[in-house]
C-alpha positions as CSV (number, residue, x, y, z in Angstrom):
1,X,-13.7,-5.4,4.7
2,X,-11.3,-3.9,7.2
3,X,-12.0,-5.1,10.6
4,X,-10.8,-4.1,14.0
5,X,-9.8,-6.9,16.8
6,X,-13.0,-7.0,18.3
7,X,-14.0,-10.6,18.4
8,X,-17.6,-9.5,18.8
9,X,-17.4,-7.7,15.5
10,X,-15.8,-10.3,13.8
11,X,-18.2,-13.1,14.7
12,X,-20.7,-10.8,13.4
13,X,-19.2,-9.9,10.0
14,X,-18.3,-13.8,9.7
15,X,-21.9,-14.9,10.6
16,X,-22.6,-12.2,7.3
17,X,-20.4,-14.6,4.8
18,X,-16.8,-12.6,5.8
19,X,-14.4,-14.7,6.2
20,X,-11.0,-14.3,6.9
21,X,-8.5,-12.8,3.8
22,X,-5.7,-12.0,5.9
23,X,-3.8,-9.3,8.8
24,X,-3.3,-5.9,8.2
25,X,0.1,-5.0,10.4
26,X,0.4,-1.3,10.8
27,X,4.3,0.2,10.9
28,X,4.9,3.5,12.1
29,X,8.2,5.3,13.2
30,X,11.4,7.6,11.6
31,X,12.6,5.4,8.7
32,X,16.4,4.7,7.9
33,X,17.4,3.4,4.3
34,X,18.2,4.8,0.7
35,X,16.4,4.7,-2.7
36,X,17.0,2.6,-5.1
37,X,19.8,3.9,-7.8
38,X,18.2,2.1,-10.8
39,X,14.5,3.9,-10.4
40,X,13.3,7.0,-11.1
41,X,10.1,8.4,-10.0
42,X,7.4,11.0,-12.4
43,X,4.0,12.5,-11.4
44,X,1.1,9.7,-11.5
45,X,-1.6,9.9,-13.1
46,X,-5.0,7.9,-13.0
47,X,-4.9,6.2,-16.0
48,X,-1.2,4.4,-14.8
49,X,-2.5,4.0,-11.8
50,X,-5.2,2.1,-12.8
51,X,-4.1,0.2,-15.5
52,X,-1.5,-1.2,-12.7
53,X,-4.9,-1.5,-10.4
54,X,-6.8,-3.9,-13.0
55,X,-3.4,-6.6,-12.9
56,X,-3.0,-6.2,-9.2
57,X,-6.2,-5.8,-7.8
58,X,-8.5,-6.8,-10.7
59,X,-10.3,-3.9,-11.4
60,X,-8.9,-0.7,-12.5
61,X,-10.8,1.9,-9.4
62,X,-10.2,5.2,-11.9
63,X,-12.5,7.0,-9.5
64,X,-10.0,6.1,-6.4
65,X,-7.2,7.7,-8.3
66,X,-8.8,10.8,-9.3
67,X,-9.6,11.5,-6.8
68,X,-6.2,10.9,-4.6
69,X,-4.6,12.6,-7.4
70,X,-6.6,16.0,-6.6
71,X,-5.8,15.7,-3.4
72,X,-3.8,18.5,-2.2
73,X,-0.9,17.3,-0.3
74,X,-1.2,13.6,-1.7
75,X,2.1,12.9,-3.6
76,X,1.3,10.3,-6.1
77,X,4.3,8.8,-7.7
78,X,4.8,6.3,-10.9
79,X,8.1,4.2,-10.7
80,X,10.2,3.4,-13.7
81,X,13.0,1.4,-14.1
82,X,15.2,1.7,-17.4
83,X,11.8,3.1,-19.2
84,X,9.5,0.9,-18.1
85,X,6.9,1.5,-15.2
86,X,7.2,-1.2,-12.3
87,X,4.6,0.4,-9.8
88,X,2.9,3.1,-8.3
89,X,2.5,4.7,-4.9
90,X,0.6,7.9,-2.9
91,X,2.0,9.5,-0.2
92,X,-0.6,11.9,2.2
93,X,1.6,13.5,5.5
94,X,3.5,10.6,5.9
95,X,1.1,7.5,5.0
96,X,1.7,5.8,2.3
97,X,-0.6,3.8,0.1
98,X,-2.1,2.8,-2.2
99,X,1.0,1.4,-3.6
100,X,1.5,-1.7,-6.1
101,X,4.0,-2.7,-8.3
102,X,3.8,-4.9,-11.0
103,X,7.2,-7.9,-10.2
104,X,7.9,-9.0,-7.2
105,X,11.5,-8.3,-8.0
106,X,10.8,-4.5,-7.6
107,X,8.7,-4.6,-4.9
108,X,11.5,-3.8,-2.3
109,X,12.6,-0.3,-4.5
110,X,9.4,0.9,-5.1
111,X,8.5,0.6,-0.9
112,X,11.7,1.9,-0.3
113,X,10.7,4.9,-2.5
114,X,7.7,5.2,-0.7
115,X,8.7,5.6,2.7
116,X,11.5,8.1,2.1
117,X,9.2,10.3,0.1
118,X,6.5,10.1,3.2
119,X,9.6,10.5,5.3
120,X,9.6,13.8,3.8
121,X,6.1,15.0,4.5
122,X,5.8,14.3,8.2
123,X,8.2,13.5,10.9
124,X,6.5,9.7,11.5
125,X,6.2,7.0,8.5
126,X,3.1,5.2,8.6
127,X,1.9,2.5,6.7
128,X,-0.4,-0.7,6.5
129,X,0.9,-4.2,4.7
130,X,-1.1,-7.2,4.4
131,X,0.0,-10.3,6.3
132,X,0.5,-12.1,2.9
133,X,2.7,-9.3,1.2
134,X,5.6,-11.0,2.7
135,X,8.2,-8.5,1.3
136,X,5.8,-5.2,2.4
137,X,6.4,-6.7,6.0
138,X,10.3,-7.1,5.4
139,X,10.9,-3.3,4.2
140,X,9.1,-2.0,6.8
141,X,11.1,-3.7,9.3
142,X,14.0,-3.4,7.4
143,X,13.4,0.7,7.0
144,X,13.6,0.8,10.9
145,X,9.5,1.2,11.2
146,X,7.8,-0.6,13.9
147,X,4.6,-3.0,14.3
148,X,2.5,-0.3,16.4
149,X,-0.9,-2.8,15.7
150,X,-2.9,-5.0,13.9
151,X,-6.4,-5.4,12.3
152,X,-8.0,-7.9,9.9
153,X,-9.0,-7.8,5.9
154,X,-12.2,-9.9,5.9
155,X,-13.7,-10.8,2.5
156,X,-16.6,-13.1,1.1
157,X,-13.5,-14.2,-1.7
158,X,-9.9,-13.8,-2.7
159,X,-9.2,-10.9,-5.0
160,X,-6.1,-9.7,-6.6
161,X,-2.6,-10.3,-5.8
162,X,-2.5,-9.0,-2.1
163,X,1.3,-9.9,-1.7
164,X,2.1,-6.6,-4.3
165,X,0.2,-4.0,-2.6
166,X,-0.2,-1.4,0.1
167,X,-3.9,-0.4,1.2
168,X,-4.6,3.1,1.2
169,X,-6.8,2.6,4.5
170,X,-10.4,1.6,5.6
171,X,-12.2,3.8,3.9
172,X,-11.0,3.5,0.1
173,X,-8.8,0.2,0.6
């Protein structure tokens, strides 16, 4: 669950079996940076997307991906490197996520990907990294963005690796 600040709210949801997962720090600004030479990017489609979902998050969430992928305006963009797909990311007037990636070692290109595609859809870069997704936190600083606040992921257990992906936003996750 995605859970503002409010400590009266969160006793509540903790006093329900939530517990605490992790921070959600939200960066916003004019990005600086280039894409990685080595990657390429291609249309996405759901069934990518999920089958990266189902090793990242544990389950696969086809009907998320449908439906962001018939989204007008949503970019949704697989990432290869040398012929093999690394990750994923969507990109809706300058927010980006969902986004995953499959190695930690490609993490940094596929973000970096990211945020200069959403740096071409709006003039403001905004996205959402888990306090655990230690290199989510270092691009976004390193692309110039900055903290603008912070929230909470509350959850009953662990799920998925957390530390290789990019929420979407409260509503979908």
């Amino acid at each position: 669950m995605w859970a503002s600040i409010d400590p009266t709210a969160i006793a509540t949801y903790l006093k329900f079996g939530m517990l605490p997962g992790s921070q959600l720090f939200a960066f916003a600004g004019a990005p600086r940076g280039q894409r990685s030479a080595d990657l390429e990017t291609a249309a996405l489609t759901p069934d990518l997307a999920s089958s990266i979902d189902r090793t990242i998050r544990g389950v696969p969430r086809r009907v998320d991906h449908e439906w962001w992928t018939s989204k007008a305006g949503v970019l949704g963009r697989s990432v290869t490197k040398r012929g093999k797909t690394v990750g994923y990311y969507y990109v809706d007037k300058g927010q980006i996520g969902p986004a995953a990636w499959l190695d930690a070692e490609d993490g940094a290109a596929v973000l970096t990907h990211a945020i200069r595609d959403a740096a071409t859809t709006a003039a403001e870069v905004k996205i959402v990294v888990p306090g655990m997704n230690h290199l989510g936190l270092e691009t976004a600083l390193g692309s110039g963005l900055q903290l603008v606040r912070s929230s909470h992921l509350l959850w009953t257990e662990p799920f998925g690796r957390m530390e290789q992906y990019i929420p979407s936003g409260p509503l979908l996750f």
